[in-house]
C-alpha positions as CSV (number, residue, x, y, z in Angstrom):
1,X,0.0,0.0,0.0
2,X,1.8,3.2,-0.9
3,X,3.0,5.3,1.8
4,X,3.2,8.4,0.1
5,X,0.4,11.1,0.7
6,X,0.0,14.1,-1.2
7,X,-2.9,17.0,-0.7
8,X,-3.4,20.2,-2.1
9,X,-3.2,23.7,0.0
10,X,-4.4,27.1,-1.7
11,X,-4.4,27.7,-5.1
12,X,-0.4,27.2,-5.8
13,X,1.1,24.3,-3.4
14,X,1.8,20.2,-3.3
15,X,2.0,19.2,0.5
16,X,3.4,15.6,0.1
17,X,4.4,13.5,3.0
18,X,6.9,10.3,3.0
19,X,7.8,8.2,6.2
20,X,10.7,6.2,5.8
21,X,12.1,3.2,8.2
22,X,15.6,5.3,8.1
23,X,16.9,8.2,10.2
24,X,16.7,12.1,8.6
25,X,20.5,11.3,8.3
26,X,20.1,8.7,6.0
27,X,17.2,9.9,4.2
28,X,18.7,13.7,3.5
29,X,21.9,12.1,1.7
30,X,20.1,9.9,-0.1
31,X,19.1,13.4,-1.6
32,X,22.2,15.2,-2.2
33,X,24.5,12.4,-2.9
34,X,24.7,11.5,-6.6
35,X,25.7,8.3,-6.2
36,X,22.4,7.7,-4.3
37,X,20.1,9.6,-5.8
38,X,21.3,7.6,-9.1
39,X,19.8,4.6,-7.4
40,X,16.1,5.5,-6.3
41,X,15.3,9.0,-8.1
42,X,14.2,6.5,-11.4
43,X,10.1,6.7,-11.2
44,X,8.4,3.9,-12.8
45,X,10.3,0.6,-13.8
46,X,12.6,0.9,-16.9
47,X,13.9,4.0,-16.5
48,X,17.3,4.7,-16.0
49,X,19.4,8.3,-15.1
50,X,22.6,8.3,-16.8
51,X,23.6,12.0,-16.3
52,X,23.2,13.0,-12.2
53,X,25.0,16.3,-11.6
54,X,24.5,18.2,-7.8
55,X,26.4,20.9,-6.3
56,X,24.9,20.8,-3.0
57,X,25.6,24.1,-1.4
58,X,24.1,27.6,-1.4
59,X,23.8,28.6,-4.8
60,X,25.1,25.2,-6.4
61,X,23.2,23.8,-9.6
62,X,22.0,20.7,-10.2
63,X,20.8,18.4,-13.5
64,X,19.3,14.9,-13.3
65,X,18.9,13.7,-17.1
66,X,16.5,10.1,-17.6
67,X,15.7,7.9,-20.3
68,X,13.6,4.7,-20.9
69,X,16.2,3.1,-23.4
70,X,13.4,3.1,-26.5
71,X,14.1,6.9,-27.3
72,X,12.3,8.7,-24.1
73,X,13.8,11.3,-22.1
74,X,13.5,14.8,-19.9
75,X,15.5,16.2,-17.5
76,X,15.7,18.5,-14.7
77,X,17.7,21.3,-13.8
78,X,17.6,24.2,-10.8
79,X,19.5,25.7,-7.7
80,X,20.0,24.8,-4.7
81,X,18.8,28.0,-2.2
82,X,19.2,26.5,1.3
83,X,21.1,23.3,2.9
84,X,20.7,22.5,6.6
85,X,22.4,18.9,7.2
86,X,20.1,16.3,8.0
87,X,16.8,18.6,8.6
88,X,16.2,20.7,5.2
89,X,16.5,21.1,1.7
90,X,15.0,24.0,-0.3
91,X,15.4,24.2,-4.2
92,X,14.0,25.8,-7.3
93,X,13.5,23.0,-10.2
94,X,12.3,22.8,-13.5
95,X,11.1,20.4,-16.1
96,X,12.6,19.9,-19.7
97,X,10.1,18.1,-21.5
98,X,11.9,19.4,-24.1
99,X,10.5,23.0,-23.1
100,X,11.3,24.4,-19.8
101,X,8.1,23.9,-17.2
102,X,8.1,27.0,-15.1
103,X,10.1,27.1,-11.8
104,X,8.8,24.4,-8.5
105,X,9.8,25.8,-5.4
106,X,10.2,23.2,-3.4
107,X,10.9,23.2,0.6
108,X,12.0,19.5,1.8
109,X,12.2,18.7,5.7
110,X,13.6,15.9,7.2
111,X,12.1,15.1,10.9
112,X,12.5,12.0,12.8
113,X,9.3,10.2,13.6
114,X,9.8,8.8,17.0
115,X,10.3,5.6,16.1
116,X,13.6,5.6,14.3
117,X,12.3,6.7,11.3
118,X,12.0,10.1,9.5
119,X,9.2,11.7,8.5
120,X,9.1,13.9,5.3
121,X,7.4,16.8,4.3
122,X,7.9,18.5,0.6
123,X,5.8,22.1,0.2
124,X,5.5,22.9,-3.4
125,X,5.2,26.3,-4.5
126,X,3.9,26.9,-8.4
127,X,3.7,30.1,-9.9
128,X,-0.1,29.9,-10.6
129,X,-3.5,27.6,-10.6
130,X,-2.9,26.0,-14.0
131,X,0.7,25.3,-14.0
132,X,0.0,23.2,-10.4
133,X,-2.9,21.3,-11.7
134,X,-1.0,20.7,-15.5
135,X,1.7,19.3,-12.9
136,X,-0.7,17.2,-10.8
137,X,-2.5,16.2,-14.6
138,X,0.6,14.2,-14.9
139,X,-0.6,11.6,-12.1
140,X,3.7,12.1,-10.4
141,X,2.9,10.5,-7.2
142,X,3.0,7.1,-8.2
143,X,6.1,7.8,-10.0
144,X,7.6,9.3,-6.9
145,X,6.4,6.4,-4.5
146,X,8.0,4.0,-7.0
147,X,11.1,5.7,-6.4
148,X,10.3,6.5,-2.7
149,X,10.3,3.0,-2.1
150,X,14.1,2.1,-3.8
151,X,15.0,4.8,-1.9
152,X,14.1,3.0,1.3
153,X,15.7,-0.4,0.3
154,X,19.1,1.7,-0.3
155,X,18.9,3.2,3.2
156,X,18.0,0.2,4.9
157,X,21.2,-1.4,3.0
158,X,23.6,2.0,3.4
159,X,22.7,2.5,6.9
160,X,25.7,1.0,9.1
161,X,25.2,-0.3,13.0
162,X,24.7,2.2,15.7
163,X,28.2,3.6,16.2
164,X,29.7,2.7,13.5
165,X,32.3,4.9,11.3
166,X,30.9,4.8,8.2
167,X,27.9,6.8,9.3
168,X,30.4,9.5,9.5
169,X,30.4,11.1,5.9
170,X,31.8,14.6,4.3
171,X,28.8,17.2,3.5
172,X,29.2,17.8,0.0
173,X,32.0,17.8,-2.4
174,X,35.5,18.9,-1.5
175,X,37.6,21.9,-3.3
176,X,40.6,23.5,-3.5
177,X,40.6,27.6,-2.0
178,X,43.1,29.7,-1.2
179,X,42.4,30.9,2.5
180,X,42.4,35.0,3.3
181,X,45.0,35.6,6.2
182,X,43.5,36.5,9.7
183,X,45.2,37.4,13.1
184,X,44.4,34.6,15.5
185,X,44.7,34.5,19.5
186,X,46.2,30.9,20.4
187,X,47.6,28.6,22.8
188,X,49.7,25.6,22.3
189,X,49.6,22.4,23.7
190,X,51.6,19.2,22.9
191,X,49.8,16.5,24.4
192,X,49.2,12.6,24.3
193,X,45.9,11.9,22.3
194,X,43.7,10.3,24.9
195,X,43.8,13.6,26.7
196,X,42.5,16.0,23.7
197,X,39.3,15.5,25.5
198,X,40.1,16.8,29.0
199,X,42.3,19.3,27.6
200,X,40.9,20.7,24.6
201,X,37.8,22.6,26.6
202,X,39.9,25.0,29.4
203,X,42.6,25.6,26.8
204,X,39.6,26.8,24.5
205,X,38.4,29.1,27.4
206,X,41.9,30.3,28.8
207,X,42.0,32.1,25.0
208,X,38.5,33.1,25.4
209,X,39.8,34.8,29.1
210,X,42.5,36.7,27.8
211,X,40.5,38.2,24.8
212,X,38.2,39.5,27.3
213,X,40.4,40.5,29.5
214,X,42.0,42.6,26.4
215,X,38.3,44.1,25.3
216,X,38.7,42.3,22.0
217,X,35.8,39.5,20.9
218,X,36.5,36.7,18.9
219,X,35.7,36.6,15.4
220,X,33.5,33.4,15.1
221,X,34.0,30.0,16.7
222,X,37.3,28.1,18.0
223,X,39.5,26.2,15.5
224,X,42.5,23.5,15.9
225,X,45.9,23.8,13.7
226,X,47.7,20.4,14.3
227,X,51.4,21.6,13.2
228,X,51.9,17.6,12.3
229,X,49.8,14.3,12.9
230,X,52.2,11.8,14.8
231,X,50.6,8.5,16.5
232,X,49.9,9.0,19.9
233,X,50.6,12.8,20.3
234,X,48.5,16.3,19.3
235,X,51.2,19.0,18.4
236,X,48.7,21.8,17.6
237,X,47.1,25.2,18.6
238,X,44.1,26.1,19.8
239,X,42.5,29.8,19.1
240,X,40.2,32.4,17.3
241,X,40.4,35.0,14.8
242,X,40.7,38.2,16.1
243,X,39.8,41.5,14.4
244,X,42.8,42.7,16.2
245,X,46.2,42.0,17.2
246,X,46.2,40.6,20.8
247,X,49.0,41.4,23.5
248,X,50.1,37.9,24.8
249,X,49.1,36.9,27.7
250,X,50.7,33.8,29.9
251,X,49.9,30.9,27.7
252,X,47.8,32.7,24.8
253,X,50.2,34.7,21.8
254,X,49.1,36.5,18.9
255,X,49.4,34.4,16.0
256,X,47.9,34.5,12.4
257,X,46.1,32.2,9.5
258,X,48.0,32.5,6.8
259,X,46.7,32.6,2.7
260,X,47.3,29.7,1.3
261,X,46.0,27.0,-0.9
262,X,44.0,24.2,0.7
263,X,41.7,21.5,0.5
264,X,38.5,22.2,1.9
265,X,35.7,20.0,3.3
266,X,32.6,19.9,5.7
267,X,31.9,17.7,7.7
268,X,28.7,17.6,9.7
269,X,28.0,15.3,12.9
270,X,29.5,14.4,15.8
271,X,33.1,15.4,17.0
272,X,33.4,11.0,17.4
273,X,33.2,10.8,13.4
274,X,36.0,13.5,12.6
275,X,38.8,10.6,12.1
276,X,36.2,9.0,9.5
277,X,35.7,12.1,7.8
278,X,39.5,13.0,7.5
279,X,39.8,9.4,6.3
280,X,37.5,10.3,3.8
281,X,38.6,13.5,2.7
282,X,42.2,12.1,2.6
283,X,41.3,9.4,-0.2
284,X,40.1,12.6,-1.9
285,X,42.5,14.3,-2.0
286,X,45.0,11.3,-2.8
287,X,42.7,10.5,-5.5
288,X,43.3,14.1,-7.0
289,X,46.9,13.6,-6.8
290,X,47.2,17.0,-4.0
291,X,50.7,17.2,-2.1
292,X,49.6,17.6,0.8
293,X,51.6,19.5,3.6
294,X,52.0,18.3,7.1
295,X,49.7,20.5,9.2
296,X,45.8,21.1,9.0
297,X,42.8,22.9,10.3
298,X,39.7,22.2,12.3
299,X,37.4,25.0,12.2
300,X,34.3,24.3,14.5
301,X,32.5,26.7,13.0
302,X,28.5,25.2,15.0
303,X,28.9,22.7,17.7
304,X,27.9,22.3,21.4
305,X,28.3,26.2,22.0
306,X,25.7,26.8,18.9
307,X,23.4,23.6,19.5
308,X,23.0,21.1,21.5
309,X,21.9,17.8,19.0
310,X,25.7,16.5,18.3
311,X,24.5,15.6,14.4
312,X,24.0,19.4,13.6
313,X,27.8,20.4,14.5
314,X,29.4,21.8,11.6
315,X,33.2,20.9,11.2
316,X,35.6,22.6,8.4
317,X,38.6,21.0,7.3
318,X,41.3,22.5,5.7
319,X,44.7,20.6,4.4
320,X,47.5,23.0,2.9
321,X,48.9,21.9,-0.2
322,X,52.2,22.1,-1.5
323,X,51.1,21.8,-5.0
């Protein structure tokens, strides 16, 4: 019996709501992750999508191109306006069937049901009264349940064990920037690894003590610069940018982010997944053949300070190159 329920509200909108035996974590990949969405977003049975392009960030574009292998075929294109990981999605879309349909707002939201599930909501907004009900005309729900439902086998087969690593997975795809140089406020601490967790925290607010005690607020949230990864032992500085240069005080010295080129990533979730994700964005950048130098950056730019549910932390990663 399909799951998928769909209603009309006002003269312009689709309200259509999913429930899937998956968490929102699972579930809101499955929609910005083209190797996914390549898997369930097919419709009815025979169709394929050869061509699945997504940029999933502010602003990023996207194109999903399908065909029925006996000479059918559309596509979609549109912009991605807002990305909150795990919890929201909001997009403009439009079909090519050749001709350009006009533009679908659509507002996605990912909740979890209570049960271990997720519960998902998708508010259509069409420019007008006839372009909704030429849309509705074209009977999409039972396409969309027929792909709703291959979209529930993949999660049920993607999602890993409670506590496992690989539920720990880069947001989006990596680049290469080159970083604007700041003045920073840092301490340093060379300690053994299985205290980063004891120590981390009053080192974070010894910085946070002299800034005040200067007059000078930090610009934005805490970062890490590990000056080299050796087993057992964190070499690194802890600190924030500063809009100004700080006078040091005991522990804490005016320091600086330098321009340079990098490799960036996001990585959303809890602090427990960050070796999976630098595992991850490792084989990236090995995989792009990037030198990579021997320090890097955590910049923890949400997290406990900003919200309190772990899987809405917001960590980014930056690798210098040397090439």
């Amino acid at each position: 019996m399909p799951k998928l329920e769909l209603r009309t509200e006002g003269d312009r909108h689709v309200i259509i709501t999913r429930r899937f035996a998956a968490p929102p974590q699972a579930v809101y990949r499955a929609h910005t992750e083209p190797a996914l969405i390549q898997k369930w977003m097919l419709g009815p049975a025979g169709w394929t999508m050869p061509v699945c392009v997504i940029d999933a960030r502010p602003g990023g574009k996207f194109r999903y191109e399908w065909t029925n292998g006996n000479g059918a075929s559309f596509s979609i294109t549109g912009e991605c306006i807002e990305l909150t990981p795990y919890t929201r999605l909001v997009h403009v879309e439009r079909m090519h069937l050749p001709d350009p349909t006009p533009d679908n707002h659509v507002e996605t939201t990912f909740a979890p049901d209570g049960q271990g599930g997720t519960l998902m909501t998708i508010r259509m907004t069409l420019p007008d009264a006839k372009t909704r009900a030429a849309m509705l005309a074209t009977g999409m729900e039972h396409g969309m349940e027929d792909s709703y439902a291959r979209l529930e086998k993949i999660c049920a087969h993607e999602q890993p064990a409670p506590g496992d690593a690989a539920q720990f997975h880069l947001h989006g795809t990596p680049e290469i920037i080159t970083t604007q140089p700041q003045l920073t406020a840092t301490l340093r601490l060379n300690i053994p690894r299985h205290e980063m967790m004891t120590r981390f925290g009053p080192a974070v607010q010894e910085v946070l003590a002299a800034l005040r005690a200067q007059g000078i607020a930090p610009t934005g949230s805490a970062f890490a610069h590990h000056f080299k990864m050796t087993p057992g032992v964190f070499d690194f500085e802890v600190g924030f940018v500063t809009p100004t240069p700080i006078q040091p005080a005991g522990q804490v010295q005016p320091s600086h982010w330098p321009a340079q080129r990098c490799a960036h990533a996001t990585y959303v979730g809890p602090y427990e997944g960050l070796p999976a994700a630098w595992g991850e964005f490792d084989k990236w950048m090995t995989s792009k053949s990037l030198l990579q130098a021997d320090d890097l950056w955590e910049h923890y730019t949400t997290g406990p300070h900003s919200n309190p549910d772990p899987t809405t932390w917001r960590t980014d990663l930056y690798r210098p190159l040397r090439n």
